[in-house]
N, C-alpha and C positions, 0 to 999 in steps of 0.2 A: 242260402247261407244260414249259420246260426248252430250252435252246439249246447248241447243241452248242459246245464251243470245242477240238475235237479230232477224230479220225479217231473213227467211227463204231463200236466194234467190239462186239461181247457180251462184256463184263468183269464183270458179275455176276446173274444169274439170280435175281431171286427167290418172284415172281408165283407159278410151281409149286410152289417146296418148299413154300412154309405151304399152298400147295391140299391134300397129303396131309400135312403135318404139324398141322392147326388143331382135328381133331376135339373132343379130350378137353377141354383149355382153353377151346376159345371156350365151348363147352356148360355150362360150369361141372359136369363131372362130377368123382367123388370122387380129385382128381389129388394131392396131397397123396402118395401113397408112403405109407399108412398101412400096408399088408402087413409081413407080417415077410418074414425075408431069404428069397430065393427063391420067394415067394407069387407065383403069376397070378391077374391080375385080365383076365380077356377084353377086347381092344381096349386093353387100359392097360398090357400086356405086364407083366415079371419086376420085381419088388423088388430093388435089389440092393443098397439101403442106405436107413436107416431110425434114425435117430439126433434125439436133443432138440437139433442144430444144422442138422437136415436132412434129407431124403429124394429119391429117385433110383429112378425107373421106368426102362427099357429096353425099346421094342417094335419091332416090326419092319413095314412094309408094302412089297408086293413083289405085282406079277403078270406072267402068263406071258401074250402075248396074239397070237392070228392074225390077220391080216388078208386080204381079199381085195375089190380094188377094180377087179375084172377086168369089172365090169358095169356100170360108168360108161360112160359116149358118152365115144370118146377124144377128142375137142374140144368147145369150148366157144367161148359169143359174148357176148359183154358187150351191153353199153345203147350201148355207142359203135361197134358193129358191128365190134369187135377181137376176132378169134379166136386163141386160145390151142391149143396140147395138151398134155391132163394126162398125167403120169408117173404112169397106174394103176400101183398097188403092188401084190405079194404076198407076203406076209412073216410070220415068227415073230420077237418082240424077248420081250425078256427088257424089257418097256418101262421098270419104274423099279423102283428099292431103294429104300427111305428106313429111317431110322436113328433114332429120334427117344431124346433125352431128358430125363426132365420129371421134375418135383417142386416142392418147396421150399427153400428158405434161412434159417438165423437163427430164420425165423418165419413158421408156415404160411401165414399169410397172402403173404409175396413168393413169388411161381411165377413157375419158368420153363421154358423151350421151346426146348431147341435141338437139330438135326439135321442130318443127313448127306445130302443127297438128288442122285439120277443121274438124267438124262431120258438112256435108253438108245437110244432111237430119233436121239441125236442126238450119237452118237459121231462127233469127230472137228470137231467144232466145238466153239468156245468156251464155257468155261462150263458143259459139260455136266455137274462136279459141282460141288454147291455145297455151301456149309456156313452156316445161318444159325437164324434163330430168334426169340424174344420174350421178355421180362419181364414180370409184371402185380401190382398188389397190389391184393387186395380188403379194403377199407377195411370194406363192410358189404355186406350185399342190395341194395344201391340203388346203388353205385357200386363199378368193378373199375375202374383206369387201367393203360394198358399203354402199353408202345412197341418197337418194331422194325418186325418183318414183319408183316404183317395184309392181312385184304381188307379191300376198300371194301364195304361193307354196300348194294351198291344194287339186290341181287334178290337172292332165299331161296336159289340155291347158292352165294352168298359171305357165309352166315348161320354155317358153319364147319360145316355140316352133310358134310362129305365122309369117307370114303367110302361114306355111309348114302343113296345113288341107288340108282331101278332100273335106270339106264344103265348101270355101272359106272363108267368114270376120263373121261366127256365126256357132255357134256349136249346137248339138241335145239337146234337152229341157230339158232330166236329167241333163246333165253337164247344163244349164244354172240354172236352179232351184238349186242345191245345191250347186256351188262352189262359193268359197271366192273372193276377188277382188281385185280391185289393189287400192295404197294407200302411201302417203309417211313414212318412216323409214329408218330401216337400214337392215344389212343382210350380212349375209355368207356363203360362198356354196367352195364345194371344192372336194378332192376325200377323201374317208374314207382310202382304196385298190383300188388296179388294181380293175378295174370294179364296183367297187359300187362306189355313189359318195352321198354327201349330199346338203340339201336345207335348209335354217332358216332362220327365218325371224320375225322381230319384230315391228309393226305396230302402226301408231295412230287408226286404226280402222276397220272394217269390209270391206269397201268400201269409198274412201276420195271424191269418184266423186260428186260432187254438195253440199260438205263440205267443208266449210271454217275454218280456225284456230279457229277463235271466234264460233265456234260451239264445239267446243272439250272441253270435260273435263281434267283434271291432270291424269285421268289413264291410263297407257299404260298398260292392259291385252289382247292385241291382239298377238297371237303366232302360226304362222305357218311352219310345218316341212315335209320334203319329205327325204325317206330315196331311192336309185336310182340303183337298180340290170342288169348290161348286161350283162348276165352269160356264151354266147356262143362268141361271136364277140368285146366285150368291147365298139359299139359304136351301134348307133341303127338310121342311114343315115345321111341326111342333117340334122340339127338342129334339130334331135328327134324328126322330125313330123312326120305327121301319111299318111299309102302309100310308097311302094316300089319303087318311081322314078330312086332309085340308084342299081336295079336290082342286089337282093346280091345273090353271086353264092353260100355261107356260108349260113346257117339258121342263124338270125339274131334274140334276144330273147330279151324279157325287162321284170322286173319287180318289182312295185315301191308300196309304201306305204306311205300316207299323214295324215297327223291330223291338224286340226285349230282348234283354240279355241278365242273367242273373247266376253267383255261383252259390249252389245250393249243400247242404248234405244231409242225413237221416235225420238229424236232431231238430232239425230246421223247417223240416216237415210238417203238415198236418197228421195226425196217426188215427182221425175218425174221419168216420165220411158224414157225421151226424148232423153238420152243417151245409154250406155252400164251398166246401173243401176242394182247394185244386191242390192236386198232388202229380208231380212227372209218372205218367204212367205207358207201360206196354199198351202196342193195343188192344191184348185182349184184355187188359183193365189193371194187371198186376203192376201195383208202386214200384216203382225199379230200385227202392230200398228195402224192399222186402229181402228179409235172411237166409240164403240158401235159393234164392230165387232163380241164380243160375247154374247152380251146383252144388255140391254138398261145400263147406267153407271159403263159400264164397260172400263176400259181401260189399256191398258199394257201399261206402258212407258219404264221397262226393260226388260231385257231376257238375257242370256247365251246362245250363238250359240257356239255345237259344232258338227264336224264332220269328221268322217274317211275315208276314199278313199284308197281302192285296184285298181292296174291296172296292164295288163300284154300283151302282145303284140309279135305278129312275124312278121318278112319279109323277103320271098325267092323267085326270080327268078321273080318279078314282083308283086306279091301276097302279099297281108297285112294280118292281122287280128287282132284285137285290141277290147279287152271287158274295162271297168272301172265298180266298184260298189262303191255305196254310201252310208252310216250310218248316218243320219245325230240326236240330238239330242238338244232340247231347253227347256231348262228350266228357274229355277230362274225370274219365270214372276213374276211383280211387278207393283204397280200401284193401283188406284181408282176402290176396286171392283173387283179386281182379287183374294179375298180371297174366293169366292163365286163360285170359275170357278170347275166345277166337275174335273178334272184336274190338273195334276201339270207340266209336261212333254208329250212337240208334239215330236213325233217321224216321222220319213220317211226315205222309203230307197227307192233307185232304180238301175239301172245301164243302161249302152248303151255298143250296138256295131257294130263295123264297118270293113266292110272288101272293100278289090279293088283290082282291077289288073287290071296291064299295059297290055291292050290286043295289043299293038304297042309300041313295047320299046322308054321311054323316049318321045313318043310322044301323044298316047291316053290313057288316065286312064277311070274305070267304078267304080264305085263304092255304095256299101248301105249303109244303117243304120237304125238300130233301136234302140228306149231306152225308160225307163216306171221309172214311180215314182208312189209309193205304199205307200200313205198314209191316215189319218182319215178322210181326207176331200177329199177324190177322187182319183182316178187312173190314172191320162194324161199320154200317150203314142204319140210317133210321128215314121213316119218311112218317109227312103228317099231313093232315085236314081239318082246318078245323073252322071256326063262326067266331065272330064275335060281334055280341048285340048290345047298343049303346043308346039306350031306350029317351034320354034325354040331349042326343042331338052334341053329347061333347065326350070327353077324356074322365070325367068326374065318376063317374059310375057305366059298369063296363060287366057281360056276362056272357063267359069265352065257353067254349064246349070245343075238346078236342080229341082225335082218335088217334094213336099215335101208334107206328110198326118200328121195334127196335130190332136188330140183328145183332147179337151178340156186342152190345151196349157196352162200350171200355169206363162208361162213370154211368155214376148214380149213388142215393144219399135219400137220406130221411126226409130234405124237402123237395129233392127231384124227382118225375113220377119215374124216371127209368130206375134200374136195378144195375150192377155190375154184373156184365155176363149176360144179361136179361134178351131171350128172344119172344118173339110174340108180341101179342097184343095188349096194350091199354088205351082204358079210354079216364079221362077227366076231365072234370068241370068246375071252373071256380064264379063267382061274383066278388066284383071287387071293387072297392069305394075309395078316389082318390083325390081327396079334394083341399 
């Protein structure tokens, strides 16, 4: 949703910061600032106040990351027989800072979240820092309300599980092609029972990233919900991310179910991909707002995005396993010409997955992945391999090396290592410090 009533520009970023700022809060870990002054708490960073009106963490996240996309096909061809050539990259960025910090107020129960965050690969455009964040107060176990910045809850990496991937800072192609994004609202999450817990969340839009206020319309129909099953253990490790670093001697089981639903149109869009940008797109990659996309004077300016997510997940003794599937559904197109479209309804589904094991407890990880999107405009698939070495025995400091095979890749962006359209090969390597 959302219509422009101005020049288009990137005036405020938010989608990314909460992607590396959401870990400790959404998780409900022990975020409170209980340490005394100076204390570290790993991943919760430094105490640096600690008061009966208050308390105040300080942590830092930050990686060093190479790229080489030197073994992609330098061209590419769509489903409309439009060929492209990509600007393969090779490059060192110092890709993102963030600054987070968090506590309480008054009364432990209000937390909040605010931080500093760079997308450094995206010097020299707008927006590249930003400054933002969240409130929340946990009333009890069964209800937290919050508002600001948040993801939409409509597949298990915008469950606030970041940066606890085996990918490290980007995920396999299905999950980037179908899931929802982050945005500001409101929201409540809490436990239903022992072991199931819920997710909702009520949004100005699809994606707020390179959306300004003055681009939104009066609708608020964006609704996102995760319902959240641990059927065997009640918990599913560090912050529900994916990989067994916490070698459970228990079978360790998940499994969750999402729906979003949002009405979106051109204006309301992201229009770069310079960021962490989710835009509805074909699957060979083209924005289904693009002009003329399906004909000569044709043009969509709205649509209905909606889509479902299955996920279900184990981890024992070092060993991961982790499938998601995707339904996704758009209809309600609208626009100059769209009466004409043999069509009424894009469909696509797909799904990924991922498995690892700590071949060195707590110290070496291996791990795959593979995932595909199945729809009218193409099939892109990616598969991967890659290490991650965690040389101090924890989540704090972390150095991932990964080879990656894209098939005609429907996303990609200035911090993601894939390209739009991108076949072939990349490999990357980041280090990265989160502590």
């Amino acid at each position: 949703m959302g219509r422009l009533r101005g020049a288009c520009g990137i005036a405020f970023v938010v989608a990314a910061s909460f992607l590396v700022a959401a870990p400790c809060l959404a998780q409900g870990d022990d975020d409170e600032g209980t340490g005394e002054f100076g204390e570290y708490h790993p991943n919760r960073g430094f105490t640096v106040a600690n008061t009966d009106k208050g308390a105040l963490n300080i942590r830092i996240f930050t990686y060093v990351r190479y790229l080489n996309q030197k073994g992609l096909d330098a061209t590419t061809t769509d489903s409309f027989g439009q060929t492209d050539t990509l600007d393969r990259r090779q490059d060192i960025q110092l890709q993102k800072v963030t600054i987070n910090f968090q506590g309480w107020l008054m009364d432990p129960k209000l937390r909040y979240l605010l931080y500093v965050w760079t997308s450094n690969t995206s010097q020299g455009q707008g927006a590249q820092v930003v400054v933002g964040g969240n409130v929340s107060y946990a009333f009890n176990p069964y209800i937290t309300l919050g508002g600001g910045i948040d993801a939409l809850p409509g597949v298990r990496a915008t469950e606030g599980n970041f940066p606890f991937w085996l990918t490290g800072d980007n995920r396999l192609i299905a999950d980037e092609f179908f899931r929802p994004s982050y945005t500001m609202g409101v929201w409540a999450r809490g436990k239903v029972v022992d072991r199931l817990s819920y997710r909702l969340m009520l949004g100005n839009n699809l994606s707020q990233l390179g959306i300004d206020a003055g681009q939104l319309d009066d609708d608020l129909n964006t609704v996102a919900a995760a319902l959240i099953w641990l059927p065997t253990t009640g918990e599913f490790g560090t912050a529900g991310g994916f990989g067994d670093f916490d070698t459970h001697e228990e079978v360790a089981t998940r499994l969750a179910a999402h729906f979003t639903s949002s009405g979106e149109d051109r204006q309301g869009q992201p229009n770069t991909d310079a960021f962490e940008n989710v835009q509805i797109r074909l699957s060979d990659g083209n924005p289904i707002f693009t002009p003329g996309l399906f004909g000569p004077g044709i043009q969509v300016e709205d649509a209905t995005y909606r889509m479902f997510c299955a996920d279900g997940g184990i981890k024992h003794r070092g060993f991961s396993l982790d499938a998601e599937f995707y339904w996704r559904w758009v209809d309600e197109l609208l626009g100059p010409g769209t009466e004409t479209l043999p069509f009424d309804q894009l469909t696509d589904h797909g799904f990924q997955l991922q498995a690892s094991a700590m071949v060195m407890p707590k110290l070496l990880q291996l791990y795959a992945g593979w995932s595909k999107v199945f729809g009218d405009y193409g099939e892109p698939w990616d598969s991967r391999f890659g290490a991650n070495w965690q040389p101090w025995k924890n989540h704090v400091v972390r150095w991932n090396l990964e080879y990656l095979h894209t098939h005609h890749s429907p996303v990609g962006g200035l911090s993601l290592p894939t390209q739009v359209g991108g076949t072939g090969d990349i490999v990357y390597s980041s280090f990265q410090i989160n502590f």
